[in-house]
C-alpha positions as CSV (number, residue, x, y, z in Angstrom):
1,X,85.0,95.6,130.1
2,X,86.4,92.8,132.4
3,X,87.3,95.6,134.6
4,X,91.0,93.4,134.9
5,X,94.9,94.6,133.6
6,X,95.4,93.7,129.8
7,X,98.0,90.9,130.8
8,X,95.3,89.4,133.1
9,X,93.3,89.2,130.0
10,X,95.9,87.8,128.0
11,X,96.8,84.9,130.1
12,X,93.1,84.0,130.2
13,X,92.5,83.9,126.8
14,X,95.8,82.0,126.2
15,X,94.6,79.6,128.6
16,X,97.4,80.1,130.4
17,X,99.5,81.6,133.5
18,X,97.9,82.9,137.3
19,X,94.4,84.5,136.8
20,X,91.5,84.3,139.8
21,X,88.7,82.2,139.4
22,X,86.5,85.8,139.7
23,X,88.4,86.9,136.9
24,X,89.0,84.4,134.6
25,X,84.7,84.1,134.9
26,X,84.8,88.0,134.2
27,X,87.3,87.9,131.7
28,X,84.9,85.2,129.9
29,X,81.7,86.8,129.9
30,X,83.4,89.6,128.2
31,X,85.0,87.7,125.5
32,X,81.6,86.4,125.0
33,X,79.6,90.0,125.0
34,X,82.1,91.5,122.8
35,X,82.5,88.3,120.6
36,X,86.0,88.1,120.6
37,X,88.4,85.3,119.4
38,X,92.1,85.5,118.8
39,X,94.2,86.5,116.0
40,X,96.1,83.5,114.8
41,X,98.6,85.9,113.0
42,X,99.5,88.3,115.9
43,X,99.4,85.4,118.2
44,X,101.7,83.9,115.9
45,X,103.7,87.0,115.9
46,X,103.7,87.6,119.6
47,X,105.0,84.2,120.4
48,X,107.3,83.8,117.3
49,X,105.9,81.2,115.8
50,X,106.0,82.8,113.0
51,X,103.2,83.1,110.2
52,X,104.6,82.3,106.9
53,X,106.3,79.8,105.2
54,X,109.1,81.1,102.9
55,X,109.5,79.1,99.4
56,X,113.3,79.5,98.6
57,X,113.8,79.1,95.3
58,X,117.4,79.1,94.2
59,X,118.9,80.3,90.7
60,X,120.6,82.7,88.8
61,X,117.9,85.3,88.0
62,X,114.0,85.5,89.8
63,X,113.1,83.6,86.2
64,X,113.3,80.4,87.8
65,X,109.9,81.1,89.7
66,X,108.9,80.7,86.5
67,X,109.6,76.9,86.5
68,X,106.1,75.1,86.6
69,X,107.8,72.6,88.8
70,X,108.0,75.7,91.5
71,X,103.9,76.1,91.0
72,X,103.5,72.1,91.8
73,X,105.7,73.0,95.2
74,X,103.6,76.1,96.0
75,X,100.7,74.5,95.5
76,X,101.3,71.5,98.0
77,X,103.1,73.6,100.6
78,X,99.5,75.8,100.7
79,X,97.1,72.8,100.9
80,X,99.6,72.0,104.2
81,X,99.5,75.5,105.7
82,X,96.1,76.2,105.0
83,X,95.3,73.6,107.8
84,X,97.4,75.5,110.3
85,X,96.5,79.1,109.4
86,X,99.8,80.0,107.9
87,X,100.4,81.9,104.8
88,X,103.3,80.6,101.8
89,X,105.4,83.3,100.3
90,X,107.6,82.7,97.5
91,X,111.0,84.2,97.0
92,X,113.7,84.1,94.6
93,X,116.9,83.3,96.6
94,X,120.4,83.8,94.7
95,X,122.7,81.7,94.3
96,X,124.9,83.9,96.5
97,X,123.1,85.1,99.0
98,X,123.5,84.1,102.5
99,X,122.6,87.5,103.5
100,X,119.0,86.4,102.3
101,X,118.5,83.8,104.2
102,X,119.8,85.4,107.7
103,X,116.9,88.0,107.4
104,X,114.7,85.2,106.5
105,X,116.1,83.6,109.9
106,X,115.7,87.0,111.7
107,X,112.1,87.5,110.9
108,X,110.1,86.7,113.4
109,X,106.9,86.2,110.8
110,X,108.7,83.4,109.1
111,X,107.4,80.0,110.5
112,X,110.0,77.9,108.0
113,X,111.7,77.9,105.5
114,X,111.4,75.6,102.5
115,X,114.5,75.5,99.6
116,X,114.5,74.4,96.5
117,X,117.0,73.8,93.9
118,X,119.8,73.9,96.8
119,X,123.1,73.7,96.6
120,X,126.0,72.8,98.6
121,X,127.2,76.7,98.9
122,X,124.0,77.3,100.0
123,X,123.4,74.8,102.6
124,X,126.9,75.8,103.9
125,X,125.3,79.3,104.1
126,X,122.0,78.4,106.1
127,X,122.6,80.3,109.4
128,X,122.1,78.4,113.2
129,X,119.1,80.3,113.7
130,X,117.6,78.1,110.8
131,X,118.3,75.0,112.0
132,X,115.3,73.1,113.1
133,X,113.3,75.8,110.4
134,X,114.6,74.8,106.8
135,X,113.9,71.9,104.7
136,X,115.5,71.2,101.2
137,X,113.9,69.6,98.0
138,X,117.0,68.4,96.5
139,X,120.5,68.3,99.0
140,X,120.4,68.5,102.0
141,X,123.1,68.8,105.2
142,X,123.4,67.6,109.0
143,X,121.2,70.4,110.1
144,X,118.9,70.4,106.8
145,X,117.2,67.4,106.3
146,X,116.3,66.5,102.2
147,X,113.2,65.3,100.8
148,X,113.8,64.8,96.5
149,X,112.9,61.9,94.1
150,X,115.1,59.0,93.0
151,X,116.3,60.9,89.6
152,X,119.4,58.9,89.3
153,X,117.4,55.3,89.5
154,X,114.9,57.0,86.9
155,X,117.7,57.8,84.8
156,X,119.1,54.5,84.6
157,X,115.3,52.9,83.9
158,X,114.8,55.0,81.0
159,X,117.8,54.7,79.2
160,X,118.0,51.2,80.1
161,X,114.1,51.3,78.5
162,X,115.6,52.8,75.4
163,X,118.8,50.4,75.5
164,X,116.6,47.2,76.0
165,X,114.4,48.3,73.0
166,X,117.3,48.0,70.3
167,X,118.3,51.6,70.5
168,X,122.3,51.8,70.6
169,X,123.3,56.0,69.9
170,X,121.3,57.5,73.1
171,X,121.7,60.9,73.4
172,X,120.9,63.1,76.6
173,X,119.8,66.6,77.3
174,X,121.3,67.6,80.7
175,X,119.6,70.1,83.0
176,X,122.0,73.3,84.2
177,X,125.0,72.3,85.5
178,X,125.0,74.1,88.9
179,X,121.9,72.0,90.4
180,X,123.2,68.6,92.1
181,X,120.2,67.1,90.6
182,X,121.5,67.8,86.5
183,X,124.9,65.7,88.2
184,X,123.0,62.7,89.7
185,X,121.2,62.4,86.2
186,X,124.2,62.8,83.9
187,X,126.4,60.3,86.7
188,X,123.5,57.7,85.7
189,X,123.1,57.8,82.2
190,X,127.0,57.6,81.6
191,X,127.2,54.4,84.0
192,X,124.3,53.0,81.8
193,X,126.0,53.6,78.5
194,X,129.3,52.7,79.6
195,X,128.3,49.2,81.0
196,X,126.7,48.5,77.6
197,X,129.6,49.9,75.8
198,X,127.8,52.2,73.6
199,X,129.4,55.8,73.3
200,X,128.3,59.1,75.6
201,X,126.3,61.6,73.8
202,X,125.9,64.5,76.1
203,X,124.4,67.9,75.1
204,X,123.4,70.5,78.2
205,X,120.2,71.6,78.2
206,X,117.9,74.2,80.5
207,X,114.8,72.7,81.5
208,X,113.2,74.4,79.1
209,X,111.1,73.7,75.6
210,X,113.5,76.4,73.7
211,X,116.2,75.0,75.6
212,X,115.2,71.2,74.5
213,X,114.6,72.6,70.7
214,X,118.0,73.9,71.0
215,X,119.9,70.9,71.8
216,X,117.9,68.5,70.0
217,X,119.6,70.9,66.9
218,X,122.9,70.4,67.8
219,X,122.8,66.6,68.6
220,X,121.6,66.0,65.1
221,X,124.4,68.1,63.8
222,X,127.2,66.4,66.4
223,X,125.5,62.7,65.6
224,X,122.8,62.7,63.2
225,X,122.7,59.1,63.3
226,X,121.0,59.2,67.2
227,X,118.4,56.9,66.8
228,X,117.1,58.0,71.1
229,X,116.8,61.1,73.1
230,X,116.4,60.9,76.9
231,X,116.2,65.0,77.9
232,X,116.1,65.4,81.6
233,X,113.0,67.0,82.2
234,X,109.5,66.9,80.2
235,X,109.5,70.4,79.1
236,X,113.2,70.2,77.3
237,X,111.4,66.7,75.8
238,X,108.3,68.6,74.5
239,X,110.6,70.8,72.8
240,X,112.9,67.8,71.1
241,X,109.6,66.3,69.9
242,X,108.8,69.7,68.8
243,X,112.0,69.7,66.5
244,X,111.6,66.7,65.1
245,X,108.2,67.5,63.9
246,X,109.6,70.6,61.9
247,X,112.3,68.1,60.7
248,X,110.0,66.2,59.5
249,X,111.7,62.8,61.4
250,X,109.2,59.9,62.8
251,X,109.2,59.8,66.2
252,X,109.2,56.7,68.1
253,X,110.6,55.6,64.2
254,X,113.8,57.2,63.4
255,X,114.3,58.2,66.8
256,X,112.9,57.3,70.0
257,X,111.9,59.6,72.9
258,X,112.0,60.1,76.2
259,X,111.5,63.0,79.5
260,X,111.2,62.7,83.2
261,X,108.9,64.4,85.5
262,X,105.6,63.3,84.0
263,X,103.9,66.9,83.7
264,X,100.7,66.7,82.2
265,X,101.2,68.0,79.1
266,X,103.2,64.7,78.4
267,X,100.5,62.4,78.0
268,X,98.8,65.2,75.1
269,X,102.2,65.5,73.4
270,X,102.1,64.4,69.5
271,X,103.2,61.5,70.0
272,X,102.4,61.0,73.5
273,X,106.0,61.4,75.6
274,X,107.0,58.2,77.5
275,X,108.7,59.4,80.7
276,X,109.3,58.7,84.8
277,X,107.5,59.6,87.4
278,X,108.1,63.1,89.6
279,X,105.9,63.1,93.1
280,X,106.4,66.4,93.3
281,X,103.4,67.1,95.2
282,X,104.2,64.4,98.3
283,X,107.6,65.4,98.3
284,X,106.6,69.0,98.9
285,X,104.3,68.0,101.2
286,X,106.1,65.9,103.4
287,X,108.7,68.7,103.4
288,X,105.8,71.2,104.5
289,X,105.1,69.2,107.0
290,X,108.3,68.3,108.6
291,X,108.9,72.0,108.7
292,X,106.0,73.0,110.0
293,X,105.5,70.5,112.8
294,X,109.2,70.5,114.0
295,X,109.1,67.1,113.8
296,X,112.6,64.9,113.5
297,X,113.0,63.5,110.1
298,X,115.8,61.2,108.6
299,X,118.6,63.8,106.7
300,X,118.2,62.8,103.4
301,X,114.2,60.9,101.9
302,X,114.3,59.9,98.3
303,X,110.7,58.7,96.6
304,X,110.8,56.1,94.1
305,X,109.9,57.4,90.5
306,X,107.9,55.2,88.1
307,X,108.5,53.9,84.3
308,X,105.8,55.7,82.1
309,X,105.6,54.1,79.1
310,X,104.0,55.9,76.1
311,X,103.8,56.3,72.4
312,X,107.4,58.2,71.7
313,X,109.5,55.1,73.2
């Protein structure tokens, strides 16, 4: 309709390159007649920007997606892109898989690329054609910066919590052993108990309710004189207080309890779970964001977690 070649109509619109004065006016009044605007997306793709932002989720089976922690992520990371027109996709990513994320680094419709539950073989697996495009939530490396909270210090408040309130035979409920955050929370309750001289009670545990059912079982079979319970996540707690119940054993009474993450179910549980903090939401969207914009970040940013003191301790 301009009556001008499709690239002289493409570097008007853009806004930028050589164009005449006659034609650039032409190219206008078309735009205008025909009511034209650009396409965010194939702009995106044209210029390989890229249009979506990949949530990696690591783990040993696409069940982790089912995680409610991983709907918490998704959720912030959309309220970010949403702003700048870009689309989230989530993906399970295994464990060992570093031919997943070179076709994520190969796609030219993926704008970044945000991990979760990472690992060291899998930051040593993040190709150069990443770099710059991937963010962690947990570990990170010298070309992956790392946004996670302060689980360790929120380990040591709680069980110091439970110590400083007369308990002595603290149990824990670990999370799986491969994440890097199961090993900061286990390193903290064992210098805790150690420096009080009371004896490690350590049980692994899943993140899960079952899995917190489970293990709350066996510690009363190992120890059934555990008068605390600090399970690692709020879900695995739910499920101790759950076991109890049936059991028929007073909770904070006979023995005491205590999560971390602070989900929202906590504050309903029967009695209602004291726990620590989780930002989940800033730390997703700061990570988001640093992706996103390409902006330099420090390599590792931990987020204080806070004391949440309720009924069950």
């Amino acid at each position: 309709m301009a009556g001008v070649s499709r690239s002289t109509a493409s570097r008007v619109i853009a806004g930028y390159g050589a164009a005449s004065a006659t034609a650039r006016d032409r190219v206008v009044a078309a735009a205008e007649q025909l009511g034209y605007a650009p396409d965010p997306a194939a702009r995106a793709l044209a210029t390989g920007a890229g249009v979506r932002l990949v949530v990696a989720v690591a783990g040993a089976t696409p069940t982790v997606l089912n995680d409610p922690y991983v709907d918490r992520v998704v959720r912030a990371a959309a309220e970010v892109c949403a702003h700048q027109e870009v689309g989230v996709a989530l993906e399970w990513l295994p464990m060992h898989a570093p031919v997943r994320l070179r076709r994520l680094a190969e796609d030219r419709g993926v704008r970044g690329v945000l991990m979760v539950n990472t690992t060291e073989l899998i930051l040593e697996s993040v190709p150069a054609a990443l770099e710059g495009r991937a963010v962690s939530i947990g570990i990170g490396s010298r070309t992956v910066p790392s946004f996670d909270v302060d689980n360790g210090g929120a380990a040591r408040t709680i069980v110091g919590h439970l110590h400083g309130s007369g308990r002595r035979r603290i149990a824990m409920i670990s999370g799986p052993e491969w994440q890097p955050c199961t090993r900061r929370l286990v390193t903290a309750y064992r210098e805790v108990m150690r420096a009080a001289g009371l004896p490690v009670r350590l049980v692994p545990g899943d993140f899960t309710a079952p899995g917190g059912q489970a293990a709350m079982l066996t510690i009363l079979e190992r120890w059934p004189d555990t008068d605390a319970v600090f399970a690692s996540s709020d879900a695995m707690a739910l499920g101790v207080l759950a076991a109890l119940r049936r059991r028929g054993i007073d909770v904070p009474g006979d023995i005491a309890v205590a999560g971390f993450d602070d989900v929202p179910f906590a504050a309903l549980s029967a009695p209602a779970l004291t726990t620590a903090s989780h930002p989940v939401e800033q730390i997703a969207t700061a990570a988001a964001r640093a992706v996103l914009d390409r902006v330099r970040v420090p390599p590792a940013t931990a987020y204080p977690s806070e004391l949440i003191l309720r009924e069950s301790a």
